[in-house]
C-alpha positions in Angstrom: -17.2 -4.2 10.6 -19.4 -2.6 7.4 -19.9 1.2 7.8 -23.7 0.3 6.6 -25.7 -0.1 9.5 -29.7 -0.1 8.8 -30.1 -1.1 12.6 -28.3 2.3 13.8 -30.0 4.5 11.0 -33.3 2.5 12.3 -33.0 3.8 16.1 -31.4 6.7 15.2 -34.9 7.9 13.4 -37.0 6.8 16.0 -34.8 8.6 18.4 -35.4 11.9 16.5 -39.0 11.2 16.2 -39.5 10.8 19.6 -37.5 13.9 19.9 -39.8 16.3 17.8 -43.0 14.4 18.6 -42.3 15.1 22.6 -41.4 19.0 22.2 -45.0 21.4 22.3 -44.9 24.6 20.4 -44.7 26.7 23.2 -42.0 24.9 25.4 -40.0 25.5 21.7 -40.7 28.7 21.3 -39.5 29.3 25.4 -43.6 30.0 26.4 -43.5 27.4 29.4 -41.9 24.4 31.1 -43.1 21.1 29.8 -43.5 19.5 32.6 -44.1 20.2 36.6 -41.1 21.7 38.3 -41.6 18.9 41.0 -40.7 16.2 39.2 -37.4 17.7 38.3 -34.0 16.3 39.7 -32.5 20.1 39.8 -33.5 23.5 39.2 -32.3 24.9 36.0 -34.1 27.8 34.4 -36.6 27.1 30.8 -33.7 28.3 28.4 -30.6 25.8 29.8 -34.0 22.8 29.9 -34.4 24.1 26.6 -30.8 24.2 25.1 -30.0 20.7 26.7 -33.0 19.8 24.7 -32.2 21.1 21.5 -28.3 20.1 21.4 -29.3 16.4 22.0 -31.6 17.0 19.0 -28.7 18.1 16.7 -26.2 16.1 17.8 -28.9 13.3 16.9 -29.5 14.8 13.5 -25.8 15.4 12.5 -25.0 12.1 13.2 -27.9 10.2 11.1 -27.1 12.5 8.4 -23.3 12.0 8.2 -24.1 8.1 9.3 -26.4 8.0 6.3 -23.8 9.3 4.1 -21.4 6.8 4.7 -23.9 4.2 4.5 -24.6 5.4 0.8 -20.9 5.6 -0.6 -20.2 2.5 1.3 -22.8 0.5 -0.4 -21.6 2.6 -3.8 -18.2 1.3 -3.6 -19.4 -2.1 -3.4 -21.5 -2.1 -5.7 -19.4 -0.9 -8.4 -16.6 -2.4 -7.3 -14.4 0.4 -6.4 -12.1 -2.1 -4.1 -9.4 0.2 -3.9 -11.1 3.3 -2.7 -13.8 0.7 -0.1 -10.5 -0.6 1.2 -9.0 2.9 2.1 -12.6 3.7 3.5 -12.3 0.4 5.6 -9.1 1.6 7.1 -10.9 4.7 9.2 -13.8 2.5 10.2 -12.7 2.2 13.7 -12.2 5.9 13.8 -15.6 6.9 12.6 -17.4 4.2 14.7 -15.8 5.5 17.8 -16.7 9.4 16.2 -20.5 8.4 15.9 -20.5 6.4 19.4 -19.3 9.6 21.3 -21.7 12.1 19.5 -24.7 9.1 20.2 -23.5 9.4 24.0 -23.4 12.9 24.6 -26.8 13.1 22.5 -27.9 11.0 25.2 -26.4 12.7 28.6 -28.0 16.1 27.0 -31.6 14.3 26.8 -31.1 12.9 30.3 -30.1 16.2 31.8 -33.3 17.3 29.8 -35.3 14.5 31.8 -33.5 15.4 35.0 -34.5 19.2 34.7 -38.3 18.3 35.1 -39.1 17.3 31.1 -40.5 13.9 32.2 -42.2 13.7 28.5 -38.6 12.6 27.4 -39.0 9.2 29.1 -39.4 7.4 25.0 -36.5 9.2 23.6 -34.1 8.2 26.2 -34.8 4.6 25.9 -34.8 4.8 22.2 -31.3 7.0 21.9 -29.7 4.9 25.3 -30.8 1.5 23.0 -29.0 3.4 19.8 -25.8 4.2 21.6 -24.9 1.0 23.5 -26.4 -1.1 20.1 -23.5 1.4 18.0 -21.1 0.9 20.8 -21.0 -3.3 21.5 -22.5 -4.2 17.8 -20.3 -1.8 15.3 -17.4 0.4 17.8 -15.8 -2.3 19.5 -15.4 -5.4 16.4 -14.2 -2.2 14.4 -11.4 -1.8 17.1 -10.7 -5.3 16.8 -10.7 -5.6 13.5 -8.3 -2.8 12.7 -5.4 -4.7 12.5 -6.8 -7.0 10.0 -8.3 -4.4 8.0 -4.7 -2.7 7.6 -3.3 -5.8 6.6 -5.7 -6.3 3.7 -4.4 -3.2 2.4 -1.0 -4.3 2.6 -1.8 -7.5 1.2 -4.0 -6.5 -1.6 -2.8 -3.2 -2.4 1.2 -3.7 -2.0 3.5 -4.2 -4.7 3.1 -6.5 -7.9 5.1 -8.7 -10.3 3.2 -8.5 -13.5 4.0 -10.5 -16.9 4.7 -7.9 -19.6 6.4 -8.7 -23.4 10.3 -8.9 -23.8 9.5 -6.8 -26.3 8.9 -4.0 -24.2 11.9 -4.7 -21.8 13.6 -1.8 -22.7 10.8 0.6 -21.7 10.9 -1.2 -18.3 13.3 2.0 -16.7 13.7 3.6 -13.4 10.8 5.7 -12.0 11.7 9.1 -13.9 11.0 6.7 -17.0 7.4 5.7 -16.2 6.9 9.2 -15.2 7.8 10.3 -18.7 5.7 7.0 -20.2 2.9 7.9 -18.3 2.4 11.5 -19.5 3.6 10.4 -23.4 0.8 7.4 -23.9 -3.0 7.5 -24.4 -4.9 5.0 -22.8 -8.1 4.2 -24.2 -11.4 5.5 -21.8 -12.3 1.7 -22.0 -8.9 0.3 -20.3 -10.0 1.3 -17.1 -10.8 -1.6 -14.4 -13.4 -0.8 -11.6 -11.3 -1.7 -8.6 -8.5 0.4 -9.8 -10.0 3.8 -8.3 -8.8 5.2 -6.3 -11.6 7.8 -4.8 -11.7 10.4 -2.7 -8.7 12.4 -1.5 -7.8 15.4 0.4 -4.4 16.3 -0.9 -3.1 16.0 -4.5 -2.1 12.7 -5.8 1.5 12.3 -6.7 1.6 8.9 -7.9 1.3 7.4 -11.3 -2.2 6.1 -11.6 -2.2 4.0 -15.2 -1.4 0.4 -15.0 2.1 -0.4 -16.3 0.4 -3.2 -18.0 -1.7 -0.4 -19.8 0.8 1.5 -20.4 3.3 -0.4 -22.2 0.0 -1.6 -24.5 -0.4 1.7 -25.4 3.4 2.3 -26.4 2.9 1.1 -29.8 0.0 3.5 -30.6 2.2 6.1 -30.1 5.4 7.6 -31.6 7.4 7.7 -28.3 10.9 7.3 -29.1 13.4 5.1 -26.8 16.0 8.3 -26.8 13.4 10.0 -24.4 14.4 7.7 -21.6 16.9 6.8 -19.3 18.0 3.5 -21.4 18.0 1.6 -18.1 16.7 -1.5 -17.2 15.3 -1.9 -13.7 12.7 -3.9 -11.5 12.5 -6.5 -13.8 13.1 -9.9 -12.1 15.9 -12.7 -14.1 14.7 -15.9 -13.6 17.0 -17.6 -15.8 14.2 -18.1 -19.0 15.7 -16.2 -21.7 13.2 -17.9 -24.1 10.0 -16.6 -22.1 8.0 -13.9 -24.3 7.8 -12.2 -21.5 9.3 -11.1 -18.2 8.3 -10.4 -14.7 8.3 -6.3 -13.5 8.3 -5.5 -10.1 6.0 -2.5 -9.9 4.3 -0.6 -6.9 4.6 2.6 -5.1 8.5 2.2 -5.1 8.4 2.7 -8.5 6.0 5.4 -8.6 2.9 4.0 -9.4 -0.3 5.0 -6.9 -1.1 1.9 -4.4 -4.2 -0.2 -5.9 -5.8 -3.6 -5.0 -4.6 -6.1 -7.2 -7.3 -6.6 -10.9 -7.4 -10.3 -9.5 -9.6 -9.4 -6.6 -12.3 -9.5 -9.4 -12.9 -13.3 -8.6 -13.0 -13.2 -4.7 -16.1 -14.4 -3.2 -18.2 -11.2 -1.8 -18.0 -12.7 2.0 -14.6 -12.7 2.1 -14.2 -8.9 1.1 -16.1 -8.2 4.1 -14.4 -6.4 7.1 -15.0 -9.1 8.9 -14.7 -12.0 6.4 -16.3 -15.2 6.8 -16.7 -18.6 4.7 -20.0 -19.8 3.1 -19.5 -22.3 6.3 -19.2 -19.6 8.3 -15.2 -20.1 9.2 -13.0 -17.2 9.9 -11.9 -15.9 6.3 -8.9 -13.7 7.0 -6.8 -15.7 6.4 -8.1 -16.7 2.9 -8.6 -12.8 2.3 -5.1 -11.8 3.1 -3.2 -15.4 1.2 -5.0 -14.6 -1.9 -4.4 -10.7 -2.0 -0.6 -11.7 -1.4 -0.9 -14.6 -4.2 -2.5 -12.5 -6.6 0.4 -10.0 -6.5 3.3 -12.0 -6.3 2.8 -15.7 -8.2 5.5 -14.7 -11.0 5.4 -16.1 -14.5 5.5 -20.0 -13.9 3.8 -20.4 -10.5 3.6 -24.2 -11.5 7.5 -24.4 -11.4 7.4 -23.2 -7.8 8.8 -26.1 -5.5 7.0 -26.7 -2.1 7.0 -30.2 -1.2 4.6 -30.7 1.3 3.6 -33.7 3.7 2.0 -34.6 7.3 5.3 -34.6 8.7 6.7 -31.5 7.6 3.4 -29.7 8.5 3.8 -30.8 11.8 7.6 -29.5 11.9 5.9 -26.3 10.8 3.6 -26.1 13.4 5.6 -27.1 16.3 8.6 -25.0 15.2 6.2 -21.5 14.2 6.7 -18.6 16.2 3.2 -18.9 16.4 2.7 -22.1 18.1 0.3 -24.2 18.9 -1.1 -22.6 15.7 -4.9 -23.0 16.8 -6.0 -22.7 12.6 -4.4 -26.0 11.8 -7.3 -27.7 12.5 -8.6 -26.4 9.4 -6.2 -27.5 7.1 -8.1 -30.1 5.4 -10.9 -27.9 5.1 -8.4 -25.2 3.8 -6.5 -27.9 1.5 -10.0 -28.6 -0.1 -11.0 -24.5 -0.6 -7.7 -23.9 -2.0 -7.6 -26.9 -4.2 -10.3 -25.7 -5.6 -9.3 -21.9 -6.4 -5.2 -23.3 -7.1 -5.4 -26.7 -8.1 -4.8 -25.6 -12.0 -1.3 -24.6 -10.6 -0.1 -27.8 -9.1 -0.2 -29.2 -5.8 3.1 -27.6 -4.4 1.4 -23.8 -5.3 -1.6 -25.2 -3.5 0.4 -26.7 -0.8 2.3 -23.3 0.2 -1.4 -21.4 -0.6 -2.7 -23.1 2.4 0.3 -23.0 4.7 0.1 -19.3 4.1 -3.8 -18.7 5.0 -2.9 -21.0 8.3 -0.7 -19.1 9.4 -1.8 -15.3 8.7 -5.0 -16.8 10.5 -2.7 -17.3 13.6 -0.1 -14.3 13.5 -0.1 -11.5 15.5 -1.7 -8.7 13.3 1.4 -6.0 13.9 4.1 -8.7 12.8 2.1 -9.5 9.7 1.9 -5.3 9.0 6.0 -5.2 9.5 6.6 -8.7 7.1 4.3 -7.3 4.3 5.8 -3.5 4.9 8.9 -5.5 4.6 8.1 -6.8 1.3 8.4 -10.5 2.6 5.7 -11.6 0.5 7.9 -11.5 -2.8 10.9 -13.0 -4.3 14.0 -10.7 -2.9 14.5 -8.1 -5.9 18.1 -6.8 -4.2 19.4 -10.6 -4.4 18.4 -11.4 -7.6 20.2 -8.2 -8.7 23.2 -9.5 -6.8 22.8 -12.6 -8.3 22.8 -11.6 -11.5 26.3 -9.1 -11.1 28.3 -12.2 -9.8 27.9 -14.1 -12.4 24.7 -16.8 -11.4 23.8 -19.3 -14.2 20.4 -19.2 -15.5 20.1 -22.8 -13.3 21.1 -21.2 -10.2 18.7 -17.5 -11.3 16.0 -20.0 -12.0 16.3 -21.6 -8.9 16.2 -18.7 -6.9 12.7 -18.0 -8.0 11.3 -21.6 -7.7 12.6 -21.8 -4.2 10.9 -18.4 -3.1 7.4 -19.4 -2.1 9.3 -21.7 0.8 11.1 -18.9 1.9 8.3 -16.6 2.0 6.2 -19.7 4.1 9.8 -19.7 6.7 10.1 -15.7 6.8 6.7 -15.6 8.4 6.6 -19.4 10.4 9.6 -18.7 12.0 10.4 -14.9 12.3 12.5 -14.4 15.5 10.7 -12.0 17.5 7.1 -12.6 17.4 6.5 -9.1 18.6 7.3 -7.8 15.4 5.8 -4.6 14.9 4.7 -3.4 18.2 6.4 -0.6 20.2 10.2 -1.1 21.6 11.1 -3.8 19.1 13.1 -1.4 16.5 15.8 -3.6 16.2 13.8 -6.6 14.6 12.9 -7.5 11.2 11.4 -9.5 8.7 14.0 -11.1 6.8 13.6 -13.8 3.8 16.2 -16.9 3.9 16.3 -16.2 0.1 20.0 -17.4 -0.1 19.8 -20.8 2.0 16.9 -21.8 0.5 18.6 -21.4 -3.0 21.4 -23.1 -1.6 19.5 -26.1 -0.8 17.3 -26.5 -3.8 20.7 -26.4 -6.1 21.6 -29.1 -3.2 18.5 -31.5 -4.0 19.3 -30.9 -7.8 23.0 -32.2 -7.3 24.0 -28.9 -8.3 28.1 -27.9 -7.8 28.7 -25.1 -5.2 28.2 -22.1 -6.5 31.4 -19.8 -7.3 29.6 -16.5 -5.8 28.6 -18.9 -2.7 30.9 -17.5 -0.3 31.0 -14.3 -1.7 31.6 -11.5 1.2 28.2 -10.4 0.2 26.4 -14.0 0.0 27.6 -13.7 3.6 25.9 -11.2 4.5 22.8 -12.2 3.5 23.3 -15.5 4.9 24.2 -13.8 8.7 21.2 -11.8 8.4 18.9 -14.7 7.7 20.2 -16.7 10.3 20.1 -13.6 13.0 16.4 -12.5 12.3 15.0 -16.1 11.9 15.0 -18.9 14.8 17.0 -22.3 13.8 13.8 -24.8 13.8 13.7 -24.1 9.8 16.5 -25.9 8.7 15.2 -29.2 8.2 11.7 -28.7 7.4 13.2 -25.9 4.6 15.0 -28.8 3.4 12.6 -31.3 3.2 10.1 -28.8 1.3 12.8 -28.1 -0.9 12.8 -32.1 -1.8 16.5 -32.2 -0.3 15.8 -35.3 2.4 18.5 -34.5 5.3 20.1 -30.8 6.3 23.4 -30.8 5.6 24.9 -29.5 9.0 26.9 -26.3 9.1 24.8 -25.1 5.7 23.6 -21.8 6.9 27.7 -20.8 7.6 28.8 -21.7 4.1 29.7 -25.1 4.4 28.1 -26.5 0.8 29.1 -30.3 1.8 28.5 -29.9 5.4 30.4 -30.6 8.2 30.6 -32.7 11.2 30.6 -29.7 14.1 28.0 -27.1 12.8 28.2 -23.5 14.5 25.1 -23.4 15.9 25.7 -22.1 19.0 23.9 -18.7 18.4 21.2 -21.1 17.9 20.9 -23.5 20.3 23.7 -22.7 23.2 24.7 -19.8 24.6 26.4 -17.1 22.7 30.2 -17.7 22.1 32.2 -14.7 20.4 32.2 -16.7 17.1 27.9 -16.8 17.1 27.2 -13.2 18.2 28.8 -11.9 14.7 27.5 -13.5 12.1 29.7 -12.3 9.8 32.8 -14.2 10.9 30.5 -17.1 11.5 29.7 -17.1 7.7 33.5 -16.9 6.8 34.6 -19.1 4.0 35.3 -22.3 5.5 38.2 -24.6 4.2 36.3 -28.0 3.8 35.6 -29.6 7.4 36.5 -28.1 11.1 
């Protein structure tokens, strides 16, 4: 719901013009009563008919004032494009609505008390106000409340952290937090490097973030004479995908790293309509899930989003559907209408990008707004960083790093189908999270290539990882993460460590009731001999 409301701003002046056009000089000034003490409902003396009056009058004023106020920096952060700082505006909406609906009401029991106390010329300016307050109430207060899960998510999903292409070149400027703290305050950026939806806006307490781009800041590096030896000489949140002969890599960069929380530059080519607080389709569909997929794709594609593998067809949808923690998924009945959309935005990327574009609107359409909050505050939306790291210090092959990041966007599409506890999020579920099968969806892809089992495979650590994705995810995945990943069948007994299968799979944590082996993953996930 817009903080703009012309309808609101319309009653609310009428209100007040019935207001001052209905008050005599005299009865102002506390000469006389304005109207016959018989037709009063109670006694009450000139000054309390008076001050009810004149309290409904400012609380009427204050609130058209500070209503047109909004309305004006609303319509000014649209206009220019200030995303970041209309999004942060968007997130109080609810608040303010609920502000201006409760000054609106007492306004109004102040002017009936006013009626009630004999001044019957105050007949126009209750039916004015009373149509202002319950229009405010059922048109603007109550879609606010229901929209402010939504409206949180878009900030998560436009505004949460980013992998950005920057030049090898500049890899060794890519430090620790300290280090683009020190960048930050070395480099110039030019006046004319600044992008619209990058402001931030107002604040009430001092900003401790840094607000240059790192993009911008790393062009600026060789306009300066900033020497290397005034860093840290570490290398950090910079992804290996297993292309040393890229020109450039992929940083990982967001408020983690110290960098103030912005909408992604790439909001620039989103339709208007879908923007809106309560987004909608030139069709007139429900857009939020469009709005949130493409804040999340904009953020997190990586430097060959072509070479991302998601193998989609009609039978693996279905799987998806049936299988999802947020079954009977109601939105797939727009998939063809979503396949068609997206195709257009994505379709220069591939058909698996636009595949896994549209299972990701789907489903964000369906999920339950607090689970979505606690998978994007999870960081589910992105390739895991922490693995890749581990990857890297147990010796992975550029084959195995590389498939790591092509098999991410399927394990992103599982992490949020099939997350365990679909009360993520809400009050009394702590001990849930979102968790990414990262390392069995590696696994598999290596599988379909006809790769050898890795020798870090059933590392203690690989383990780990594995017991955790198999303890926060349900076990309906499997097969459909297999399939997507262009491996036809599931090797049984996978998701314990068993690279060639075998012919009794532990599932019983799964499927059956819990046996001491299944309630602790870890020993589950032991390495296995070769068969049981």
């Amino acid at each position: 719901m817009r903080f703009n409301s012309p309808q609101v701003l319309l009653l609310q002046t009428a209100a007040l013009w019935c207001h001052v056009r209905a008050i005599p000089i005299s009865h102002a000034l506390g000469v006389s009563p304005r109207a016959a003490a018989s037709s009063a409902l109670f006694h009450a003396d000139n000054s309390a008919t008076v001050a009810f009056l004149w309290s409904s009058i400012g609380l009427a004023v204050i609130t058209a004032l500070f209503q047109g106020l909004v309305t004006a920096l609303t319509s000014m952060t649209e206009s220019s494009k200030f995303w970041t700082f209309r999004f942060r505006l968007a997130k109080i909406e609810h608040w303010w609505w609920a502000v201006v609906s409760g000054l609106l009401l007492i306004s109004l029991v102040l002017i009936i008390l006013s009626f009630a106390a004999g001044n019957s010329n105050e007949s126009i300016s209750i039916l004015v106000l009373s149509s202002t307050t319950f229009l405010t109430i059922v048109r603007y207060m109550l879609p606010s409340w229901r929209s402010r899960h939504f409206i949180r998510n878009r900030w998560l999903a436009w505004a949460g952290p980013s992998r950005t292409a920057v030049p090898r070149s500049l890899l060794a400027y890519c430090g620790n937090k300290e280090d683009w703290r020190t960048l930050s305050r070395t480099v110039v950026i030019g006046e004319g490097k600044a992008v619209p939806s990058d402001y931030y806006g107002w604040h009430l307490f001092p900003l401790k973030g840094i607000r240059q781009d790192p993009t911008d800041i790393l062009n600026a590096i060789s306009s300066t004479s900033l020497s290397r030896g005034t860093l840290s000489g570490q290398v950090d949140y910079v992804y290996n995908d297993g292309d040393h002969g890229s020109k450039n890599v992929s940083l990982f960069w967001g408020a983690t790293q110290g960098f103030q929380p912005r909408v992604s530059r790439s909001i620039s080519a989103i339709p208007a309509n879908l923007l809106r607080s309560q987004p909608f389709t030139n069709e007139g569909y429900a857009g939020e899930g469009f709005c949130l997929a493409m804040g999340i794709l904009g953020r997190n594609k990586g430097l060959t989003p072509w070479q991302l593998v998601f193998k989609m067809n009609k039978n693996i949808s279905t799987s998806l559907e049936g299988g999802s923690a947020w079954s009977p998924r109601p939105a797939k009945t727009l998939r063809s209408y979503y396949v068609k959309t997206l195709d257009t935005i994505y379709g220069g990327l591939g058909p698996d990008f636009v595949s896994a574009a549209v299972e990701l609107s789907l489903i964000l359409l369906d999920a339950d707004g607090p689970a979505v909050a606690a998978w994007l505050r999870a960081g589910c939306e992105h390739q895991n960083f922490e693995i890749n790291k581990a990857l890297q210090g147990n010796g992975a092959t550029d084959a195995e790093l590389k498939a790591h990041y092509e098999s991410s966007y399927v394990s992103m599409i599982i992490s949020l189908n099939n997350m365990r506890d679909k009360q993520l999020g809400r009050h009394n579920h702590e001990t849930a999270q979102a968790k990414r099968p990262d390392i069995i969806c590696l696994g598999l892809l290596l599988k379909a290539r006809g790769e050898r089992e890795p020798a870090w495979w059933n590392d203690n650590i690989f383990n780990s990882y594995r017991a955790d994705e198999k303890k926060h995810l349900d076990s309906d995945w499997y097969q459909a993460a297999s399939t997507l990943l262009g491996l036809p069948a599931y090797p049984p007994g996978f998701e314990n460590g068993y690279w060639n299968g075998t012919h009794q799979p532990q599932l019983a944590v799964l499927t059956g009731p819990k046996t001491q082996a299944s309630s602790t993953p870890s020993q589950a996930s032991a390495t296995p001999t070769s068969t049981l």
